[in-house]
ZATI-896795 format. One record per residue (C-alpha): residue number from 1; x, y, z. Coordinates in pm, 1 decimal, m for minus. Layout:
BEGIN
+-----+----------+----------+----------+
|  nr |        X |        Y |        Z |
+-----+----------+----------+----------+
| NUM |        X |        Y |        Z |
...
+-----+----------+----------+----------+
//
This chain:
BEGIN
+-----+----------+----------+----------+
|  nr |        X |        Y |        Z |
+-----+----------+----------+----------+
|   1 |      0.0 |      0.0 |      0.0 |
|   2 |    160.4 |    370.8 |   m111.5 |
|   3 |    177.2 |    597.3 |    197.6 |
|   4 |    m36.4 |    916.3 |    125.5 |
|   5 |    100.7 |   1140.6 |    329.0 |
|   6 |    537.6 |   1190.2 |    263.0 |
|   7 |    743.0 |   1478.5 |    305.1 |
|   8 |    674.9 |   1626.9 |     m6.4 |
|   9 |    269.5 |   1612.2 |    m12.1 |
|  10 |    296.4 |   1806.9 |    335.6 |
|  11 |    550.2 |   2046.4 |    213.3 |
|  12 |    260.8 |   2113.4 |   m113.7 |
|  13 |    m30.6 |   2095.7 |    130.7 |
|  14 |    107.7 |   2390.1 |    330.4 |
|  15 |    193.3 |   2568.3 |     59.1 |
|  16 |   m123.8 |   2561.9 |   m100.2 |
|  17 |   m310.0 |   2643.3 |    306.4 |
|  18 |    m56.8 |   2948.3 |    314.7 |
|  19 |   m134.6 |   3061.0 |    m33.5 |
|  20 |   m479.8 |   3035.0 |     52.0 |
|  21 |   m465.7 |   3232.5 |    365.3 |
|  22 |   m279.5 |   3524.0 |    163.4 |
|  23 |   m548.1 |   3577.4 |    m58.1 |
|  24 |   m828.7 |   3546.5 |    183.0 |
|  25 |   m677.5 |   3867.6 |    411.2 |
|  26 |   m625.2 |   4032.0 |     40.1 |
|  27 |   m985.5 |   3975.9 |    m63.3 |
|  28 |  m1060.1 |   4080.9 |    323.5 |
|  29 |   m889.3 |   4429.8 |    308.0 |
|  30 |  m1037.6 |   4488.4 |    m42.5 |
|  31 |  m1359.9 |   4406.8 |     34.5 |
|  32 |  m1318.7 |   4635.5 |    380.3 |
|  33 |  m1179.2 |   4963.9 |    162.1 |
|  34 |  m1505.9 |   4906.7 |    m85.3 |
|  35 |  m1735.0 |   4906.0 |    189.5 |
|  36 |  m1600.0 |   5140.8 |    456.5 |
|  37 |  m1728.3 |   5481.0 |    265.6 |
|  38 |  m2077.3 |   5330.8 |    295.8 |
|  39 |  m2415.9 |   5314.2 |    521.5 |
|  40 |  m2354.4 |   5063.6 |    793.4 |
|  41 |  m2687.6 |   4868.2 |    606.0 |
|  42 |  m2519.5 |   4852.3 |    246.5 |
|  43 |  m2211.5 |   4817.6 |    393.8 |
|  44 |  m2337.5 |   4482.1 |    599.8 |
|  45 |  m2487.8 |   4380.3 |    243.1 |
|  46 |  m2182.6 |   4485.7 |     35.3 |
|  47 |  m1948.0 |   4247.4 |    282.9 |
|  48 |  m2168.9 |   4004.2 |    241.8 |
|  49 |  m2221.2 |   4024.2 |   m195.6 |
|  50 |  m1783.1 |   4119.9 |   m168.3 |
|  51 |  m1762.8 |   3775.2 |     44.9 |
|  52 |  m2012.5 |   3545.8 |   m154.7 |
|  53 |  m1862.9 |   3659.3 |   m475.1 |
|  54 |  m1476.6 |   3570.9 |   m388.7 |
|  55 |  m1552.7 |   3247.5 |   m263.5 |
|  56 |  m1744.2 |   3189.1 |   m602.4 |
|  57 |  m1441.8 |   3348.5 |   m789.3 |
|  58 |  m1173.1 |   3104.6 |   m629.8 |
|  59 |  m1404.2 |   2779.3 |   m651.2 |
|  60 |  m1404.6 |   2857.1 |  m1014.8 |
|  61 |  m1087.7 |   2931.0 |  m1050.6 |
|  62 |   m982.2 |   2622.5 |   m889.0 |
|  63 |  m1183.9 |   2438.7 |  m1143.2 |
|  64 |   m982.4 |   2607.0 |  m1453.0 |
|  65 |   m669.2 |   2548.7 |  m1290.4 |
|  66 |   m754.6 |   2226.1 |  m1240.8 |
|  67 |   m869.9 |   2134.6 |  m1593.7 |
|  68 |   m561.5 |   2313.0 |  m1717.7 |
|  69 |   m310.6 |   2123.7 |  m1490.8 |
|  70 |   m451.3 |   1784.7 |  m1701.3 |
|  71 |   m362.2 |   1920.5 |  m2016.1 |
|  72 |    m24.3 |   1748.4 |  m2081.2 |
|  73 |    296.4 |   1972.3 |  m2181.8 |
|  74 |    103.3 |   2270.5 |  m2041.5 |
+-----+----------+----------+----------+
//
């Protein structure tokens, strides 16, 4: 049986989790400087639309990168 979880498939996974956490406080402080001129009720509903809409953004984005990473020689 292959061991899942070697050196290198760590090293990637945290990677990938720090990655991840840079973009999340990127999309945080952009959302924040969109929404901070604003009415505390559209500002409430403009975090919400600014953190519904990046979470769509990177799932699909995953997907492309995904298909992409299949294509061989790419």
């Amino acid at each position: 049986m292959t061991e899942f979880i070697t050196s290198d498939a760590l090293t990637a996974l945290v990677q990938v989790i720090l990655i991840d956490l840079v973009l999340a406080g990127d999309n945080a402080v952009v959302i924040g400087l969109a929404a901070a001129g604003l009415p505390a009720e559209q500002r409430r509903r403009a975090i919400i639309v600014g953190i519904a809409a990046a979470t769509a953004l990177r799932i699909v984005f995953a997907g492309v990168a995904t298909q992409l990473l299949q294509v061989i020689g790419l």
